[in-house]
SERO-4910 file (N, C-alpha, C, O; in steps of 0.05 Angstrom, whole numbers):
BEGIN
 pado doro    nc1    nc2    nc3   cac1   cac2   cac3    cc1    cc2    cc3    oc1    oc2    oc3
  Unk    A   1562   -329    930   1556   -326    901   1549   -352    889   1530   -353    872
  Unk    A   1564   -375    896   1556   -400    883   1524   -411    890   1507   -419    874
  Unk    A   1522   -407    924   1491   -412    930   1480   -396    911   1469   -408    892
  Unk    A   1479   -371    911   1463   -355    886   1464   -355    862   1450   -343    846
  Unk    A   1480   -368    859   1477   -381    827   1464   -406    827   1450   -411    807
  Unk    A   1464   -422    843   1454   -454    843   1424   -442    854   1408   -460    856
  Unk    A   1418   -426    860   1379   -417    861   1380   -409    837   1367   -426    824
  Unk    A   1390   -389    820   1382   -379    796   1388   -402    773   1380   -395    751
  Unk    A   1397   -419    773   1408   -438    759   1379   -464    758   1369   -473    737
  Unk    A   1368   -470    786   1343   -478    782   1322   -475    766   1310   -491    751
  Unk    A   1320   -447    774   1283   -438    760   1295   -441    732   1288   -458    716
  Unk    A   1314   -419    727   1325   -432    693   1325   -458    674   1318   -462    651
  Unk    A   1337   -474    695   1330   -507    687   1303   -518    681   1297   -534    664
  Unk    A   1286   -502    703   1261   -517    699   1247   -504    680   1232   -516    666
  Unk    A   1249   -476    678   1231   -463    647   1250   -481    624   1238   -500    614
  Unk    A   1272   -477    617   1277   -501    595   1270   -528    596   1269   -542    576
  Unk    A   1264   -538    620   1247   -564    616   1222   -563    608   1213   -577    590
  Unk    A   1211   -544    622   1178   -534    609   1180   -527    580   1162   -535    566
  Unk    A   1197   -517    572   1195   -507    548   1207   -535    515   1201   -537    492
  Unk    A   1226   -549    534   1230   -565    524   1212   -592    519   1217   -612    506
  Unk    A   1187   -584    537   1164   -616    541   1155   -595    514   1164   -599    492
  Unk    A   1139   -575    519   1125   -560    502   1126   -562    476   1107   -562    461
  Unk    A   1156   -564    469   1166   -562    438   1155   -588    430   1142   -592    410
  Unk    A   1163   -611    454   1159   -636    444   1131   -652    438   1122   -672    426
  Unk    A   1122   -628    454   1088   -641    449   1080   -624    422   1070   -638    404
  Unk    A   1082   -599    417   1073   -580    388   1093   -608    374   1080   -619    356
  Unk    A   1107   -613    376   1130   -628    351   1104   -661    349   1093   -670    329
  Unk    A   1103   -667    371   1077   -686    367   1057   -688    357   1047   -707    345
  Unk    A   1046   -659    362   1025   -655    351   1020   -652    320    999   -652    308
  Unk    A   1046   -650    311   1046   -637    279   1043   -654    269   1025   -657    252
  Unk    A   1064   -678    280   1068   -706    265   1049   -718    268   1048   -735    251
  Unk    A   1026   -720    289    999   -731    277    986   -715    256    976   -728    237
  Unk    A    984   -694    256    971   -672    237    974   -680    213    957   -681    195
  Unk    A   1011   -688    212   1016   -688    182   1009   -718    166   1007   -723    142
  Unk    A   1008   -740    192   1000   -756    181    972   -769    169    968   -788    153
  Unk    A    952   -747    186    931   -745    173    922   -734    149    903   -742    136
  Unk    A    941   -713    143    934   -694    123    952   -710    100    940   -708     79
  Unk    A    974   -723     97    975   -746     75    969   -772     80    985   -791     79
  Unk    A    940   -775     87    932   -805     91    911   -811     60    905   -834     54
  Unk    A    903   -788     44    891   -797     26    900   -811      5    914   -804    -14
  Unk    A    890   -832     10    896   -859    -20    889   -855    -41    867   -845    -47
  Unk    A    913   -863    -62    909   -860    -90    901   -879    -99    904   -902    -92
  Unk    A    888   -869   -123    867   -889   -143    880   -907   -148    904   -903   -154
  Unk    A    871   -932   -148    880   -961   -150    881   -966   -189    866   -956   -205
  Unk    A    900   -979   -194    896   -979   -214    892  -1005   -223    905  -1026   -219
  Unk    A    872  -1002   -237    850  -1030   -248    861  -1049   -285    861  -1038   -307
  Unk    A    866  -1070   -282    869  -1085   -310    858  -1094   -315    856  -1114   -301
  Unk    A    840  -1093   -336    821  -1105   -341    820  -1117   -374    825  -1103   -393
  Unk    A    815  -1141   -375    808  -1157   -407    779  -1164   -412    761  -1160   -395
  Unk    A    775  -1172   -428    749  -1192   -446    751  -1195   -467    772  -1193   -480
  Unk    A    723  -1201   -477    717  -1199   -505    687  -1192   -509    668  -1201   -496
  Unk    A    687  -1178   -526    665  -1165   -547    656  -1179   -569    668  -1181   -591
  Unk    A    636  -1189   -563    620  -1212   -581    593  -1203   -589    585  -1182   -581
  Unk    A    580  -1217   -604    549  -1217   -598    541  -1241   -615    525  -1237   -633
  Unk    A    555  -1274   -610    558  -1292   -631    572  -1289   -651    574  -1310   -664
  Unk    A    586  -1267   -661    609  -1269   -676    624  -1243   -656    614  -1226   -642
  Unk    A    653  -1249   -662    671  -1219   -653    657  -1196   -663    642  -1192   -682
  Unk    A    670  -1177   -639    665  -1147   -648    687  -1142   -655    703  -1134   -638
  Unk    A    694  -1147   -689    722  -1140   -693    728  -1103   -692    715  -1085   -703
  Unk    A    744  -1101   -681    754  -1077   -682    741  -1057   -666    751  -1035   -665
  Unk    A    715  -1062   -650    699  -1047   -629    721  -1034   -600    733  -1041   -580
  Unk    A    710  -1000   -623    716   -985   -603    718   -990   -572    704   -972   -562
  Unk    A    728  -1002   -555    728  -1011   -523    729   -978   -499    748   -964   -494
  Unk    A    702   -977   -489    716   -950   -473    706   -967   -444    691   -987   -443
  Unk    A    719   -953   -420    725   -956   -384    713   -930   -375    725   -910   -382
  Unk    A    693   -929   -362    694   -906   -338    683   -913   -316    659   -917   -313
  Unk    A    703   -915   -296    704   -924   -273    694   -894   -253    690   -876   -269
  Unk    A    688   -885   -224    690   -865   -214    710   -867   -192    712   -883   -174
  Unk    A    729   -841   -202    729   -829   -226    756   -844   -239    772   -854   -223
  Unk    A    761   -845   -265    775   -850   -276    768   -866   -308    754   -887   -306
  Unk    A    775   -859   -332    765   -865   -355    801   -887   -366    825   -886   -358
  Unk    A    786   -901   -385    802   -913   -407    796   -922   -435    772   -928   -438
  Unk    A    813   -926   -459    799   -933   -482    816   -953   -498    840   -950   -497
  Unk    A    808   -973   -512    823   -984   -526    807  -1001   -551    782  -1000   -552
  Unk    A    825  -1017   -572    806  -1026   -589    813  -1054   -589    835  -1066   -586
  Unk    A    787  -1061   -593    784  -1092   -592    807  -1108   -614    812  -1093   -633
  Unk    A    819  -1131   -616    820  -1140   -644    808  -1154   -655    785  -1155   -649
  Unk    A    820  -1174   -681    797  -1180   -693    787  -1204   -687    779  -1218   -706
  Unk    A    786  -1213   -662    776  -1225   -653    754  -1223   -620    745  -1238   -603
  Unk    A    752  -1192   -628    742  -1182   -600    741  -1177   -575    726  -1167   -559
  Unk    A    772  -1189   -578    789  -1187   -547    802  -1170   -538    824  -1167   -548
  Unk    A    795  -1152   -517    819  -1125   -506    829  -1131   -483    823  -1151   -470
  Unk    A    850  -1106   -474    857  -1109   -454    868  -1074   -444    882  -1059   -457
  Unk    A    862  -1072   -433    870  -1036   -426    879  -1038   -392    876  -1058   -378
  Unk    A    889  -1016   -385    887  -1011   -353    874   -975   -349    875   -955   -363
  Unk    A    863   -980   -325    848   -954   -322    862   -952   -286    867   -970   -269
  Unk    A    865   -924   -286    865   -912   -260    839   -900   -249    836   -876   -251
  Unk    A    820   -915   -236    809   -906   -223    790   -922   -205    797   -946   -208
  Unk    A    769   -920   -185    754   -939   -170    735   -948   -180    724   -932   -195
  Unk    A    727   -966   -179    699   -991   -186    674   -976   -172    679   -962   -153
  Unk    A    651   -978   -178    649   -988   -210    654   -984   -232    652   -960   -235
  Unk    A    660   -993   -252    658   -988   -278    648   -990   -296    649  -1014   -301
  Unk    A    637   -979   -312    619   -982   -336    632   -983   -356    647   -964   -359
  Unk    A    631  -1008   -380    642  -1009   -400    619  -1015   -425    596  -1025   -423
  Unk    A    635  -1003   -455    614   -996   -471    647  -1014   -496    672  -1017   -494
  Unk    A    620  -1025   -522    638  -1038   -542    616  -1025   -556    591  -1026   -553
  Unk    A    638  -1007   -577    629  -1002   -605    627  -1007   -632    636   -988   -644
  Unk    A    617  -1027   -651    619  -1028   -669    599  -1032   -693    576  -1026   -685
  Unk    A    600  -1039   -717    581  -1051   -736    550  -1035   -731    527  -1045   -733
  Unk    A    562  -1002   -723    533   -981   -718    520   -995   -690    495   -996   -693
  Unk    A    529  -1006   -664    515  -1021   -653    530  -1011   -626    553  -1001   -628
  Unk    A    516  -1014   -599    536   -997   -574    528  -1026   -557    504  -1032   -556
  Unk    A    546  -1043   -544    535  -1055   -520    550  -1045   -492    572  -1034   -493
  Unk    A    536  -1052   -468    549  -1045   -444    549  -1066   -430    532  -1083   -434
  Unk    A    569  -1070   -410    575  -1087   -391    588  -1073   -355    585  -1049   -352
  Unk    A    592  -1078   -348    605  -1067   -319    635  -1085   -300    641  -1108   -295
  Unk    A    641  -1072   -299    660  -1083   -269    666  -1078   -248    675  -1054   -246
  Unk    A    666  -1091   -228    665  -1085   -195    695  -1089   -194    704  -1073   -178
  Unk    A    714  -1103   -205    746  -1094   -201    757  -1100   -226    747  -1103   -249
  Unk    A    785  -1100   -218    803  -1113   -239    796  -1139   -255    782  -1153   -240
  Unk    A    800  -1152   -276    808  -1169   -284    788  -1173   -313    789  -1155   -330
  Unk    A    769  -1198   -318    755  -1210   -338    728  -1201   -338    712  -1202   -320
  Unk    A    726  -1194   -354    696  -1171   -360    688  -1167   -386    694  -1147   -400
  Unk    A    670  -1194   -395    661  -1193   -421    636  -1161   -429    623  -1147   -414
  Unk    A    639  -1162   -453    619  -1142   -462    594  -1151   -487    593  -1144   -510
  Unk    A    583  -1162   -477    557  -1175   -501    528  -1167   -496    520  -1152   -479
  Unk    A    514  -1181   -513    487  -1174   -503    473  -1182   -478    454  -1171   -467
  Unk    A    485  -1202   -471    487  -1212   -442    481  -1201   -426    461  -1197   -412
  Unk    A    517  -1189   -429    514  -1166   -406    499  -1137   -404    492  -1126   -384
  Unk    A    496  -1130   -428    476  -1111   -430    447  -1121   -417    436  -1103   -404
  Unk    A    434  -1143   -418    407  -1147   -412    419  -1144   -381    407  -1126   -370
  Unk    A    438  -1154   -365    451  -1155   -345    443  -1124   -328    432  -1122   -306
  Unk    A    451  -1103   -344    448  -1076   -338    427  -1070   -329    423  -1059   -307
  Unk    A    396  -1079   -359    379  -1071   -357    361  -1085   -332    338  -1079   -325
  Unk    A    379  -1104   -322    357  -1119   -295    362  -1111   -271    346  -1113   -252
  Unk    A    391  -1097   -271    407  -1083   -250    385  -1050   -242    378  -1040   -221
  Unk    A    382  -1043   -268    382  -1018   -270    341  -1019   -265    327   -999   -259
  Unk    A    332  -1043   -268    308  -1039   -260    302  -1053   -228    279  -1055   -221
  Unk    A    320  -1061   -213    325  -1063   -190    324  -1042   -176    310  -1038   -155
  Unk    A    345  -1019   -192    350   -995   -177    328   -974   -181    330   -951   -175
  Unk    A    303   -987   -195    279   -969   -200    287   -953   -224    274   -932   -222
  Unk    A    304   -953   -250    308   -926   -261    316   -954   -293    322   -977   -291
  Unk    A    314   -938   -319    331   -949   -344    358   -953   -335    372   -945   -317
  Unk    A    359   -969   -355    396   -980   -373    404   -948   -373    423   -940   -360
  Unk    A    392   -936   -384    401   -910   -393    405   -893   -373    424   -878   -371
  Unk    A    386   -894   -355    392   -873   -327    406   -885   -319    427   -871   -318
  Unk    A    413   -912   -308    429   -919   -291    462   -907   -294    479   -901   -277
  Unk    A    464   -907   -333    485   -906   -340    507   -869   -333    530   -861   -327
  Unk    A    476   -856   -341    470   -824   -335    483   -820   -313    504   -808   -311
  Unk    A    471   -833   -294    472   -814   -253    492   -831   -246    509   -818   -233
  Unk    A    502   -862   -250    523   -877   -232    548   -854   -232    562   -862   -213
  Unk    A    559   -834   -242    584   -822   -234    573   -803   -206    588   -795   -188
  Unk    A    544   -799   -206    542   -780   -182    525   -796   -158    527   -786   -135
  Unk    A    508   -818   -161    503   -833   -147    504   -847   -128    494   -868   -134
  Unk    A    511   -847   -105    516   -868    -76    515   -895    -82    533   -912    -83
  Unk    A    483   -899    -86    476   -916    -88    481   -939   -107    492   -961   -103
  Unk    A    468   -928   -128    491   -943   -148    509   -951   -151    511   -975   -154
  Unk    A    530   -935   -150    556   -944   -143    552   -963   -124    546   -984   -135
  Unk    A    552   -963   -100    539   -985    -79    537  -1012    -89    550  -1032    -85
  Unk    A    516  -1005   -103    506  -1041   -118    522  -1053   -138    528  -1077   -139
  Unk    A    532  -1030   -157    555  -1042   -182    575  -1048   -171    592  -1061   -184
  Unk    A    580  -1043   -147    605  -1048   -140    607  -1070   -121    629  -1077   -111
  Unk    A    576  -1086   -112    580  -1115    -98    582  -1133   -111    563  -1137   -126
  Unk    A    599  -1146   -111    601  -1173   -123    574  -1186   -118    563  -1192   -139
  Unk    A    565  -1190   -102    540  -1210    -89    521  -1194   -101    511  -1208   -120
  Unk    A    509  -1173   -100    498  -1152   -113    492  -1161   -147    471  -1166   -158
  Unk    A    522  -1162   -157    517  -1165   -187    511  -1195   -196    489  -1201   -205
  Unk    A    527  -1208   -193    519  -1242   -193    498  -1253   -179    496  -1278   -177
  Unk    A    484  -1240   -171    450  -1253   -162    436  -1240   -185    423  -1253   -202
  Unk    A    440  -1210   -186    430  -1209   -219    443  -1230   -241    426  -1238   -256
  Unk    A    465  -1239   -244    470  -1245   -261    452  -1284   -266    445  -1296   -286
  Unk    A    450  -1288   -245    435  -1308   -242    411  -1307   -248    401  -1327   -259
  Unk    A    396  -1285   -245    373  -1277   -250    363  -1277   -282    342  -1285   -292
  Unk    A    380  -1268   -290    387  -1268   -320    382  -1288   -334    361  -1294   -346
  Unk    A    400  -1300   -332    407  -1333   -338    378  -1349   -334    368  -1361   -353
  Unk    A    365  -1349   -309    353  -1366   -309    323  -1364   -315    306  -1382   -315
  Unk    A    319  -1324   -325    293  -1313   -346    303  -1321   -360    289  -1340   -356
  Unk    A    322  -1330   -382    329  -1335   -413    321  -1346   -419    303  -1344   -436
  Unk    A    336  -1375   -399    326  -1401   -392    298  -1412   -400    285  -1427   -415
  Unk    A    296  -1393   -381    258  -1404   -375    237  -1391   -391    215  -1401   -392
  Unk    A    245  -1362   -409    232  -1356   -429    229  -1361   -456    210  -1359   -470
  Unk    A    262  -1370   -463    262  -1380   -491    280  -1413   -483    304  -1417   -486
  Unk    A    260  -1432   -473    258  -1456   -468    297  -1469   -479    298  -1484   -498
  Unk    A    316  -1462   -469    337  -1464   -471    360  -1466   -449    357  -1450   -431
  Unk    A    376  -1479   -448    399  -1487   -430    428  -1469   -437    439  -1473   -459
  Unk    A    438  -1450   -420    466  -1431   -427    491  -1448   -412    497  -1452   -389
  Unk    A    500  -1455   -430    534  -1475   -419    541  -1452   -404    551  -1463   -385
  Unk    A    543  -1432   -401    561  -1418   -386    546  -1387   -368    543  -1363   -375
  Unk    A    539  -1401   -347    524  -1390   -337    534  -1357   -330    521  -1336   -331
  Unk    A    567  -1362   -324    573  -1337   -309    593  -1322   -334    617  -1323   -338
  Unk    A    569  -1307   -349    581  -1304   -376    596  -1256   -367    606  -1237   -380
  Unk    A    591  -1259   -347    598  -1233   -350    633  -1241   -336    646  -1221   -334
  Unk    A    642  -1257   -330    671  -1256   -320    681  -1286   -333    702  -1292   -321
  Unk    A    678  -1299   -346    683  -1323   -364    701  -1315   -393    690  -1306   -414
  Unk    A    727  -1319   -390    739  -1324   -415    730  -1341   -437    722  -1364   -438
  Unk    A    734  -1319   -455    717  -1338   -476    724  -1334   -510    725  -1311   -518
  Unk    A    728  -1352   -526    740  -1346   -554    715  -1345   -583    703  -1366   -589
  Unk    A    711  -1328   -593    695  -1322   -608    695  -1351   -621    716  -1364   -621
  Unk    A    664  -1363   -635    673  -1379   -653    669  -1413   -635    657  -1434   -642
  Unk    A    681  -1407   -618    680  -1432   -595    655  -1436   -574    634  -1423   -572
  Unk    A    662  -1456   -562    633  -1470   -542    644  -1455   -520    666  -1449   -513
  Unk    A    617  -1450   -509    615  -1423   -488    598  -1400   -491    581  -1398   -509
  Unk    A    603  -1384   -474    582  -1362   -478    591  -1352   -508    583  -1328   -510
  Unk    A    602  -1359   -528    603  -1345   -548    576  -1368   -563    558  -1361   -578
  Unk    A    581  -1392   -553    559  -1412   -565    538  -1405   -558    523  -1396   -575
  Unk    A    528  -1407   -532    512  -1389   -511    494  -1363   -536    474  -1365   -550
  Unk    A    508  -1346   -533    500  -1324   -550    487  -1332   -577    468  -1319   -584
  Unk    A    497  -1353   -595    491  -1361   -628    458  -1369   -615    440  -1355   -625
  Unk    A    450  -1390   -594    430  -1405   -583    411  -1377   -578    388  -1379   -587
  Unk    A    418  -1355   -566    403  -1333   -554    394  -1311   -584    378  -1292   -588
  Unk    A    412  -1325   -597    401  -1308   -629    383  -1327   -644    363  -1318   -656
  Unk    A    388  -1350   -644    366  -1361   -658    345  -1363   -639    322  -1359   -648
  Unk    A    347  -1367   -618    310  -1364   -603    306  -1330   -598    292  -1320   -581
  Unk    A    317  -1320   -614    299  -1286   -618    310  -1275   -589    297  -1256   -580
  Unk    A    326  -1282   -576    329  -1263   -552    352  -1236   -561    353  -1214   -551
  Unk    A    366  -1247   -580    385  -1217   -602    376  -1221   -622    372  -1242   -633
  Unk    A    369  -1189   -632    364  -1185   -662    392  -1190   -683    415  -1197   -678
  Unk    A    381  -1184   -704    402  -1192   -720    429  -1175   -731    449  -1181   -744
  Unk    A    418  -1144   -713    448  -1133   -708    468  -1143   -680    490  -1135   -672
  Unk    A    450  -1160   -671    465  -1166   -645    458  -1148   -626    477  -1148   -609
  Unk    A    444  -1136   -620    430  -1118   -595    398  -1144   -587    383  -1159   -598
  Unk    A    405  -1132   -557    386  -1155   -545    353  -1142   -556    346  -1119   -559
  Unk    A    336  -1174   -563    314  -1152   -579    295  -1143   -557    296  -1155   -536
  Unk    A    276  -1121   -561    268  -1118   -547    241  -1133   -521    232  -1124   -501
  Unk    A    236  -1161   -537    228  -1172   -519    242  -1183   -492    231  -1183   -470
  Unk    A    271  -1193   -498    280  -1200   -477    292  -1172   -456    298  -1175   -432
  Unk    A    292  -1144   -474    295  -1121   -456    270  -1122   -432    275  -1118   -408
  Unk    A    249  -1126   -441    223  -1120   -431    217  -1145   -406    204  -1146   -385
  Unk    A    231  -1158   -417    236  -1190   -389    254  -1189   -371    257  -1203   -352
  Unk    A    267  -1172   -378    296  -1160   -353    278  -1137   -330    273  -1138   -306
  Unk    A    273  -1117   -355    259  -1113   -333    228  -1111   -319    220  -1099   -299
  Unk    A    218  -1124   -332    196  -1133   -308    204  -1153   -286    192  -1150   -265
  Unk    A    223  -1176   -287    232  -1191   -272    260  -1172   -254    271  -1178   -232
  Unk    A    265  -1154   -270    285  -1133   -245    268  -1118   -232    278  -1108   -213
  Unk    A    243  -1113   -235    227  -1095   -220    217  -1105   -201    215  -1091   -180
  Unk    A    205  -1136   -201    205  -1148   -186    219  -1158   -161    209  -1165   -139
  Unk    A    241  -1157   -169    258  -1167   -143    287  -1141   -142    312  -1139   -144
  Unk    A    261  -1123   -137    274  -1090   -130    295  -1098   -111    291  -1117    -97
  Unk    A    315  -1086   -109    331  -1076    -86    320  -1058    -62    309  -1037    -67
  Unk    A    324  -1066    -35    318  -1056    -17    330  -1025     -9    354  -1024     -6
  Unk    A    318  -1007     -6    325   -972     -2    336   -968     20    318   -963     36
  Unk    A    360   -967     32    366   -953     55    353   -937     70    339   -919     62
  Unk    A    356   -944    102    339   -933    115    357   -904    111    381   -902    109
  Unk    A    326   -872    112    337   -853    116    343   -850    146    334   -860    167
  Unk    A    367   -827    140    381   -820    177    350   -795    188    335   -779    177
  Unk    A    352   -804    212    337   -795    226    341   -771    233    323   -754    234
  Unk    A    365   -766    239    376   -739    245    396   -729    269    417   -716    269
  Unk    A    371   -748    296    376   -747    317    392   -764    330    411   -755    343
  Unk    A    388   -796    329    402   -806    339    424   -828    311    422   -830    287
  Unk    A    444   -839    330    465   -852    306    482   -821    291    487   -828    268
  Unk    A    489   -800    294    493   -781    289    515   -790    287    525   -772    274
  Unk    A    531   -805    290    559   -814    287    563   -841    272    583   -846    258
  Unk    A    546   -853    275    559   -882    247    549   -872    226    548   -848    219
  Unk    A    538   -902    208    533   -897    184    513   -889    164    512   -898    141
  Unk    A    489   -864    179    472   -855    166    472   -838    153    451   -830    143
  Unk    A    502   -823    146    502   -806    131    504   -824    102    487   -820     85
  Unk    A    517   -837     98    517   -856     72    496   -867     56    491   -869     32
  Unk    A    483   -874     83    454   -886     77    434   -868     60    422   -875     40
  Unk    A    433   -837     77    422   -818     65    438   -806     40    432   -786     28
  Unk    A    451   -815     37    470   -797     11    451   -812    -11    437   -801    -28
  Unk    A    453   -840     -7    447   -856    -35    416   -856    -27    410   -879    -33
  Unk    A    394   -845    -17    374   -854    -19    372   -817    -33    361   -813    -55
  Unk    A    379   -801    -21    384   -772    -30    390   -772    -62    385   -753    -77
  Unk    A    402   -796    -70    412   -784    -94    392   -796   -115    395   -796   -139
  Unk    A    369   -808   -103    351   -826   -114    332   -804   -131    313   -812   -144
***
C-alpha cells in the first residue's frame, strides 16, 4: 500500500507543480498587463509669469493660458505682471486683454513668458513659417501635430525670435537692448524690452493703441514666408511601418 501510494503521490505532485508554474506565469502575466495599463502620465503642471506691456503696463489685462490640453486665467496687476499655474502640456498660447486691445504670446514650458507686441509679431512670423495667419495658427494649434511640434521647440521658437529682432532692426533703422524679449524679466517703465517697446512705438512699428501696426505685421510675414519651415516627409506606407512615420504624417495630414 505504501509503494502505491508513493506512485499516486507522484503524478499528484507533479500536476500541482504544473499547475503551480501556471498560476505563476497568468500571475506574471497580469502584473505586466497592469503595469502597462497604469503607465499613462499625468499632465505636468506648468508656472508660468511675465508681464503685459506695450511701452506702458497692461494694467489689469485680463491674462488667459491654453496649453494642449489644459486652460488657465488670471489678471495682470497694475503693473502688468502675472503669475498663474496651468495643468496641462506645452504648447501654450497666451492672450493679454486690455484698453479694447488683445495681444498674444506663447510658451514651450514653465516659467517667464512675456506678452507684448513683440511677441505677437513673434506669432505672426511663426505662423507664416507654418504657411497659415496669426489667426489660423491660433484656430488649429489644439488639433494640429505640427504645430504643436514647432511651438513647442525651443530652437524652433528662438530662431524665430531672432528673426524678429533682427527685421525690426534692419527695417526701422534701430538697436533692441534686449534681444530675447519673449522670456526676459522685465519692469514696466524701466530699460529693457519695456524701453525696447517705447523705441518700436516711436519708429511706427506699434500703433498708438499698442497693437503692432500693420506694416511691421506685413514684415513678419513676408520674411516668415520666406524662411518657411521644412514639411515632413509623408509615410510611404510600405516600408518604416514601425518607427516614426506615423507622426510625420499626422502633422503634414493636419496641414
Amino acid at each position: 500500500m505504501n509503494a502505491h501510494g508513493a506512485h499516486l503521490i507522484r503524478p499528484v505532485s507533479a500536476l500541482l507543480c504544473i499547475a503551480s508554474l501556471s498560476a505563476l506565469i497568468a500571475c506574471g502575466g497580469g502584473g505586466g498587463g497592469g503595469g502597462g495599463g497604469g503607465g499613462s502620465n499625468p499632465m505636468p503642471t506648468l508656472t508660468m509669469s511675465g508681464t503685459a506691456a506695450t511701452g506702458v503696463a497692461l494694467n489689469g489685462a485680463a491674462m488667459s493660458v491654453s496649453c494642449s490640453p489644459g486652460t488657465a486665467s488670471a489678471t495682470a496687476d497694475a503693473n502688468g505682471n502675472y503669475s498663474l499655474t496651468v495643468t496641462g502640456t506645452p504648447p501654450c498660447l497666451i492672450s493679454a486683454t486690455a484698453n479694447g486691445i488683445t495681444l498674444h504670446s506663447l510658451a514651450f514650458a514653465g516659467g517667464t513668458f512675456n506678452t507684448t507686441p513683440e511677441t505677437d509679431l513673434l506669432l505672426t512670423f511663426l505662423a507664416a513659417q507654418l504657411g497659415t495667419t496669426e489667426t489660423g495658427l491660433i484656430a488649429a494649434l489644439p488639433a494640429n501635430a505640427r504645430f504643436q511640434q514647432v511651438l513647442a521647440n525651443t530652437t524652433d521658437v528662438l530662431n524665430a525670435q531672432f528673426a524678429v529682432v533682427s527685421n525690426l532692426q534692419q527695417r526701422y533703422a534701430l538697436t533692441l537692448s534686449a534681444p530675447s524679449f519673449l522670456t526676459t524679466a522685465f519692469t514696466a517703465g524701466q530699460p529693457g524690452v519695456d524701453s525696447d517697446l517705447v523705441a518700436l512705438k516711436k519708429a511706427g512699428a506699434i500703433d498708438s493703441n499698442g497693437q503692432p501696426d500693420p506694416a511691421a505685421v506685413s514684415l513678419m510675414i513676408t520674411a516668415g514666408t520666406a524662411q518657411a519651415l521644412p514639411v515632413p516627409p509623408t509615410s510611404t506606407g510600405g516600408t518604416g511601418g514601425t518607427g516614426n512615420p506615423g507622426s510625420g504624417g499626422m502633422g503634414v495630414g493636419m496641414m
